[in-house]
C-alpha positions as CSV (number, residue, x, y, z in Angstrom):
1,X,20.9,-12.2,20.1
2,X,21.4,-15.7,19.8
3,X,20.8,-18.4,17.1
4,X,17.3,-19.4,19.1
5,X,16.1,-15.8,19.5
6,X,17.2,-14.9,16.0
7,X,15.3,-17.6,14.4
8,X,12.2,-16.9,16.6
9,X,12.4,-13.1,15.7
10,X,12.7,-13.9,11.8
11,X,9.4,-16.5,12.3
12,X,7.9,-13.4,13.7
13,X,8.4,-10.8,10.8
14,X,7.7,-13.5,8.2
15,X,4.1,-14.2,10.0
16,X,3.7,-10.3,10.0
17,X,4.4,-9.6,6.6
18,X,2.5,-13.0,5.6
19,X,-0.9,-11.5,7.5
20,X,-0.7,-14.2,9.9
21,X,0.1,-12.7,13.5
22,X,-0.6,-12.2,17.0
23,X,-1.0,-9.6,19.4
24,X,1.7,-10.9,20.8
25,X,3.8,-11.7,18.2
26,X,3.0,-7.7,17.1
27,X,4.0,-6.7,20.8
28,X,7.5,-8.5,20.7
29,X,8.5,-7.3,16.8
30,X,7.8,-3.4,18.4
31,X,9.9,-4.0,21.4
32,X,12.5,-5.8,19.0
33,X,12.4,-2.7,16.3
34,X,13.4,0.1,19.2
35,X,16.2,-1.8,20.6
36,X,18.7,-0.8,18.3
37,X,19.2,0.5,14.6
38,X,20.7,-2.9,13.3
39,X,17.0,-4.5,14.3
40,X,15.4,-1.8,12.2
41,X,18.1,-2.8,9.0
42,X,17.5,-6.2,9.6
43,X,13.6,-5.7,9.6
44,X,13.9,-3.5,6.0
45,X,16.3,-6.5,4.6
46,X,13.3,-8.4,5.2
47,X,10.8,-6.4,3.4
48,X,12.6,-6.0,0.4
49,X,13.4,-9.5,-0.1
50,X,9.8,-10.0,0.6
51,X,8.9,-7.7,-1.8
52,X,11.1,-8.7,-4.7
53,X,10.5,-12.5,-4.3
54,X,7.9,-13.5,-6.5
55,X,8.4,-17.5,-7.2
56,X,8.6,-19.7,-3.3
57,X,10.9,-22.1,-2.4
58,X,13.8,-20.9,-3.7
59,X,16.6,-23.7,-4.1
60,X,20.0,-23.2,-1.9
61,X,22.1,-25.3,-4.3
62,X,21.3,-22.8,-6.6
63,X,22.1,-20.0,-4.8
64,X,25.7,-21.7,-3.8
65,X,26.4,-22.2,-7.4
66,X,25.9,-18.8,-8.3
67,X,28.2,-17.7,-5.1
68,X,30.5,-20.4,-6.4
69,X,30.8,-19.4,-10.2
70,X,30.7,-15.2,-8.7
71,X,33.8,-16.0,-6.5
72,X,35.8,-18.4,-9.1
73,X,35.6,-15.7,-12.2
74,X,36.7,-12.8,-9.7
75,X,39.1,-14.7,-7.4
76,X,41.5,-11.9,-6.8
77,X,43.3,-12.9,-3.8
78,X,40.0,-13.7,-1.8
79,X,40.8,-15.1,1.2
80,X,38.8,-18.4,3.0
81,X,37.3,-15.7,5.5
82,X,36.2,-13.5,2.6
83,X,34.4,-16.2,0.5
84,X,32.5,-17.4,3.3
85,X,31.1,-14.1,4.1
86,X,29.8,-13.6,0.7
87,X,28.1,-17.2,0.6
88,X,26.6,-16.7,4.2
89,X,25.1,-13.6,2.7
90,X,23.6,-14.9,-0.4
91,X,22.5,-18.5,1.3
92,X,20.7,-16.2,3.8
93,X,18.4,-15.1,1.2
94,X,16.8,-18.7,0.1
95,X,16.8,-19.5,4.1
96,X,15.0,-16.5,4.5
97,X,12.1,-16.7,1.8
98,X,12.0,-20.4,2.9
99,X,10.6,-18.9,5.9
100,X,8.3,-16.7,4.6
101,X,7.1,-19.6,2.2
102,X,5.9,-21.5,5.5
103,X,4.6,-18.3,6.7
104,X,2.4,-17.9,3.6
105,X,1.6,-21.6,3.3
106,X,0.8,-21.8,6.5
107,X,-1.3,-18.7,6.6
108,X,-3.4,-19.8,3.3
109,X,-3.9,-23.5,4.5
110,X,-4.8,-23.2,8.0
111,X,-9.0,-22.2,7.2
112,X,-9.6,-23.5,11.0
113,X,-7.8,-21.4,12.8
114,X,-9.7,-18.0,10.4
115,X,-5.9,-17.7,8.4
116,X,-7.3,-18.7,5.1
117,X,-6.9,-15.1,3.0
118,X,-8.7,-14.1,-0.1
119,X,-7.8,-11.0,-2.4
120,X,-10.1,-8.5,-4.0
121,X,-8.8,-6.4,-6.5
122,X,-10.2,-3.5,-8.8
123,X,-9.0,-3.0,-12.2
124,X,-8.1,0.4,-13.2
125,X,-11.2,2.4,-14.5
126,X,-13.3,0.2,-12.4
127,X,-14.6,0.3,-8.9
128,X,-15.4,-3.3,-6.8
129,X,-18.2,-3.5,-3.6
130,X,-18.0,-6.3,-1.1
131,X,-19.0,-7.2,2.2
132,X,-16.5,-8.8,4.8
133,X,-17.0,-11.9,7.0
134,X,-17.9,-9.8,9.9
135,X,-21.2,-7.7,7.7
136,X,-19.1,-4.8,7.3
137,X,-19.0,-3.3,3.6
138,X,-16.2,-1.9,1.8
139,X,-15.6,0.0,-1.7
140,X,-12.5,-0.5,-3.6
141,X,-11.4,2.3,-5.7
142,X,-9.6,1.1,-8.7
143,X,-5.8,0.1,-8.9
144,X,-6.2,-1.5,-5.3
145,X,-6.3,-4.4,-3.7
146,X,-7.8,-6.2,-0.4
147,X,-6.7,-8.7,1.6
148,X,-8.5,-10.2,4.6
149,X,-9.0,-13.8,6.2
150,X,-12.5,-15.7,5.3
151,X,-12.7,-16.1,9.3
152,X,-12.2,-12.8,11.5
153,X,-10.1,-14.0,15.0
154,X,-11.9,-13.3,17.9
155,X,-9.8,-10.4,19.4
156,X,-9.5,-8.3,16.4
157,X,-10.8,-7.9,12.7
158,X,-6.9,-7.1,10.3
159,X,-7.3,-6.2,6.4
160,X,-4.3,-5.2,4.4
161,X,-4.7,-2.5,1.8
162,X,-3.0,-1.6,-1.2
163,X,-4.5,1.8,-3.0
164,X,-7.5,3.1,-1.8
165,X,-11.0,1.7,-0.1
166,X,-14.1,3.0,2.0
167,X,-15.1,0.9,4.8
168,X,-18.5,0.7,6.3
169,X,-17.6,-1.0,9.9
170,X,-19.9,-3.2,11.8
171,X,-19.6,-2.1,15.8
172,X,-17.9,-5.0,17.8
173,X,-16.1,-2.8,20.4
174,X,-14.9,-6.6,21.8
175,X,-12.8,-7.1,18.2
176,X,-11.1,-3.6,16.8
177,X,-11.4,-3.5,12.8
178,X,-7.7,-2.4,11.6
179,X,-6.8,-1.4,8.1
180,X,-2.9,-2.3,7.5
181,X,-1.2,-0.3,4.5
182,X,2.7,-0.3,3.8
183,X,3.1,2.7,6.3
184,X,0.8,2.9,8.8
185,X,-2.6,0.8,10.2
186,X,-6.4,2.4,11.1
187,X,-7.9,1.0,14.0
188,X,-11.8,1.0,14.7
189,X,-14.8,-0.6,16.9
190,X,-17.3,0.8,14.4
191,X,-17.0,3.7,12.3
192,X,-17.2,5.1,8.5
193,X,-14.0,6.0,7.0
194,X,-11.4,6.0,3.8
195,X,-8.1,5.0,3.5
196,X,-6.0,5.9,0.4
197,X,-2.2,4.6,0.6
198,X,-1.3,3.4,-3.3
199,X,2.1,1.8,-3.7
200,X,3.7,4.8,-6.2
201,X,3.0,7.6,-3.9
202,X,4.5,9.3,-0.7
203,X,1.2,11.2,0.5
204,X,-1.5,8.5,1.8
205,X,-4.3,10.0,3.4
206,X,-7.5,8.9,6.2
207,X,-10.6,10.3,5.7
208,X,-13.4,9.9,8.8
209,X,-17.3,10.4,8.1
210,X,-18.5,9.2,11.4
211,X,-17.4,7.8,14.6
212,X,-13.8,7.9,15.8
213,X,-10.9,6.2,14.4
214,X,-6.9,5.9,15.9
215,X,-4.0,6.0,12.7
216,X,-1.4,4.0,14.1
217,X,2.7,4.2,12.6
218,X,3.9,1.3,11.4
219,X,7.2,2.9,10.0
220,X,10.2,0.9,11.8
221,X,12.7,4.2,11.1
222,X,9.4,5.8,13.6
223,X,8.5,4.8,17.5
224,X,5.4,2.6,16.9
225,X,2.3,3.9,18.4
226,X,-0.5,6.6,18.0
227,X,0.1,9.3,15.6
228,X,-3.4,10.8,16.2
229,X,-7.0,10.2,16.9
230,X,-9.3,11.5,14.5
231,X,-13.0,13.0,14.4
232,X,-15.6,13.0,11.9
233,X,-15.0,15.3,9.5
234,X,-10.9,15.3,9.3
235,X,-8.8,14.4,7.0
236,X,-5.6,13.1,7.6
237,X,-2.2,13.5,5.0
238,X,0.4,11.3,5.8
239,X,4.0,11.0,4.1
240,X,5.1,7.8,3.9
241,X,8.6,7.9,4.0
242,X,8.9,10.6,7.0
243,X,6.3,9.8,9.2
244,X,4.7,13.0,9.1
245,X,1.4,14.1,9.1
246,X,-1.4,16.9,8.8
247,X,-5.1,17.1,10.0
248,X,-7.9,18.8,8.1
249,X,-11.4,19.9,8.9
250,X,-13.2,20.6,5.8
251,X,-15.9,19.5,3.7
252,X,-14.9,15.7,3.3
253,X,-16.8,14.9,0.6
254,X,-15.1,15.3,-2.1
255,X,-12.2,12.3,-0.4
256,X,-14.9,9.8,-0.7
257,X,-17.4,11.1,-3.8
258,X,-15.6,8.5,-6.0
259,X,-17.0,5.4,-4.4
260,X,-20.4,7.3,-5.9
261,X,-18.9,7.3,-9.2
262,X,-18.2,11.3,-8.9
263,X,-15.5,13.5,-8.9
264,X,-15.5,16.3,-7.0
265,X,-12.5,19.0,-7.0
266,X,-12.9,21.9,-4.3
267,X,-9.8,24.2,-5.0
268,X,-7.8,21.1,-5.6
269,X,-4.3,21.1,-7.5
270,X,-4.0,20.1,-11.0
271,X,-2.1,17.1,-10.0
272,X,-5.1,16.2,-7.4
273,X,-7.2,16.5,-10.6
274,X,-4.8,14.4,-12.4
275,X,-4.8,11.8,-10.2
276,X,-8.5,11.0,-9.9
277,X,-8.8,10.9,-13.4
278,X,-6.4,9.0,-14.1
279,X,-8.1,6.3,-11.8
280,X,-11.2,6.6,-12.9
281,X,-10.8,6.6,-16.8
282,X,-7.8,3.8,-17.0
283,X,-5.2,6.7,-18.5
284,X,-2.3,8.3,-18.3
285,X,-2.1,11.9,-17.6
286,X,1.0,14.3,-18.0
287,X,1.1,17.6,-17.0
288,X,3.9,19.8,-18.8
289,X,5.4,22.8,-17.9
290,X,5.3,24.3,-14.0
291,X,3.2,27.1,-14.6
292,X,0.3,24.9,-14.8
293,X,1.2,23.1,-11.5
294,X,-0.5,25.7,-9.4
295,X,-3.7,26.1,-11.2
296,X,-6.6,25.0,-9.0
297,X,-10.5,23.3,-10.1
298,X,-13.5,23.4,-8.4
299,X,-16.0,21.0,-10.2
300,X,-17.9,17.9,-9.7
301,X,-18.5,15.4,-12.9
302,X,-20.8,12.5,-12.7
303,X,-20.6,9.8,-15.5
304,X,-19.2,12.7,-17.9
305,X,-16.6,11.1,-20.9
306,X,-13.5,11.8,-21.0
307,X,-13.5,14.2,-23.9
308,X,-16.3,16.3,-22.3
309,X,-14.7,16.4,-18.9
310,X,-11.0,17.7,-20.0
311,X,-13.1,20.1,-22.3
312,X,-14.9,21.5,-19.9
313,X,-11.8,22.0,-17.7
314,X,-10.6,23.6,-20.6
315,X,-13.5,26.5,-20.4
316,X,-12.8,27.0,-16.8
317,X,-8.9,27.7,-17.3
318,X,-6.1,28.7,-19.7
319,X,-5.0,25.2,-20.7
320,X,-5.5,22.7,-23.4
321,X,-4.9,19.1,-23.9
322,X,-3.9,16.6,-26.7
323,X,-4.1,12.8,-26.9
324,X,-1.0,10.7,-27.8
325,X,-2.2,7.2,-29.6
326,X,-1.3,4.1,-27.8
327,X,2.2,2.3,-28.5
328,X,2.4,-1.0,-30.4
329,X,4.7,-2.9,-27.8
330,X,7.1,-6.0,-28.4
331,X,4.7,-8.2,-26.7
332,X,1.4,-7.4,-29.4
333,X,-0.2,-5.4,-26.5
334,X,-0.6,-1.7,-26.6
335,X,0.4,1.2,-24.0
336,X,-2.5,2.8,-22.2
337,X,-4.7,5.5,-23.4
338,X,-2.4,9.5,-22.7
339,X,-3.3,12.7,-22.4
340,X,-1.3,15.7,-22.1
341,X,-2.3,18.6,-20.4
342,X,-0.1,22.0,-20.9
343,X,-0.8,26.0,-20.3
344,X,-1.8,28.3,-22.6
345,X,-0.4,31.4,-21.4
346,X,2.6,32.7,-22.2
């Protein structure tokens, strides 16, 4: 690939990862990914500098002066070749998020062309409503986070989620509504569904109420395309990092009770149980010991307190819990709220 094609190609990945794209700009970046392996490292490079860089432009004088001062305190017997390998690869960096910076700044600037973004988050503990450009509503679960543009493009209707949300889609069969996450997209005309990808966990999941909806991989170690079409009433378990995937038909319910404020367990894991609560009450939770790891709840809570809900789950099986007091830390804030939850058999 040439200097030309290489710059266009980069332009294209930082316009993806910046939420500012086109189908045809999507179309090229999957042909690009399954031509060869080194497209698919070159791609991850990418992402992680994207997703370590927090502060834009980064200056390149800088950057020389560290490769200078690097080379100069370990110059043993570095030759001219050697040296300018290791600058090419740390200048490459600043050039790089210098590209993404006009990605981004161009994406938050441009409110003509519908690629002006806003950002809805949910605190943990705490659950936000809102409704998008095109009418359609959405719940978002706490610990998450939406993205989407103030104007919806004509051809299709992109969000980027980070955690977990319920959508409530207006039918535009003419403009597809697509959910992006880190490892794969949802796409719908019209439909009622949850997604649940958080950043700290493998399993993500798709949960479909009514209508139809097409899960999409997005992983670039995968072949892009459909992984599978689901119906109302599935539930969809995807792992992240391999691509693979399991389908459900079962009461749904209980996936998409906590936009109601409830928590319903139907023969769930303790870690399942864990997990919610964790959400819901803004606290840690630590299971100890591995006995404990195959106990299974059924239950549903509404609006109970903490206390009363773990001591109920205490009546129902042979564990117990105990709180450990927040941490005084360095910067005069303190650690969250922890509870421990162990087995009492023996």
């Amino acid at each position: 690939m040439g200097k030309k094609d290489q710059t266009v190609i980069n332009t294209v990945i930082a316009n993806y990862m910046g939420g500012n794209y086109s189908d045809e700009e999507i179309a090229l970046l999957t042909s690009w990914l399954e031509e060869s392996k080194d497209n698919q490292k070159h791609f991850n490079e990418m992402k992680r500098v994207w997703e370590a860089s927090e502060t834009f432009p980064v200056s390149t004088e800088k950057a020389l002066g560290k490769v200078m001062k690097r080379i100069e305190s370990k110059n043993n017997g570095i030759t001219l070749w050697g040296f300018w390998q290791k600058a090419a690869a740390i200048l490459f960096i600043p050039l790089l998020l210098s590209v993404l910076y006009v990605a981004i700044h161009r994406g938050s600037k441009s409110s003509e062309s519908g690629f002006s973004y806003k950002n809805v988050e949910a605190a943990f503990g705490s659950i936000s409503t809102m409704e998008l450009p095109d009418g359609s509503k959405v719940w978002l679960n706490a610990g998450s986070s939406l993205k989407y543009p103030e104007k919806f493009s004509k051809n299709e209707r992109s969000v980027f989620l980070v955690g977990e949300a319920y959508f409530e889609v207006q039918s535009d069969p003419e403009s597809p509504f697509v959910v992006n996450t880190s490892g794969f997209s949802v796409k719908a005309t019209g439909t009622r569904f949850n997604v649940m990808a958080y950043q700290n966990s493998l399993i993500h999941s798709v949960t479909l109420a009514e209508g139809k909806v097409a899960v999409l991989n997005l992983n670039p170690a995968k072949k892009n395309g459909v992984v599978t079409v689901l119906l109302p009433n599935q539930h969809l378990t995807y792992n992240a990092q391999s691509g693979n995937s399991s389908i459900q038909t079962e009461e749904i319910y209980k996936h998409i009770a906590w936009k109601d404020g409830k928590l319903v367990f139907r023969n769930d894991l303790i870690s399942e149980v864990a997990r919610k609560i964790s959400l819901q009450y803004n606290v840690d939770i630590e299971i100890q010991g591995d006995k404990i790891l195959s106990y299974r709840f059924r239950a549903t809570f509404e609006n109970e307190p903490l206390n009363e809900l773990l001591r109920l789950l205490k009546m129902s099986s042979p564990i117990d819990f105990r709180e450990v007091s927040p941490q005084l830390l360095p910067d005069s804030t303190f650690t969250r709220r922890k509870i421990i939850i162990f087995s009492t058999e023996f």
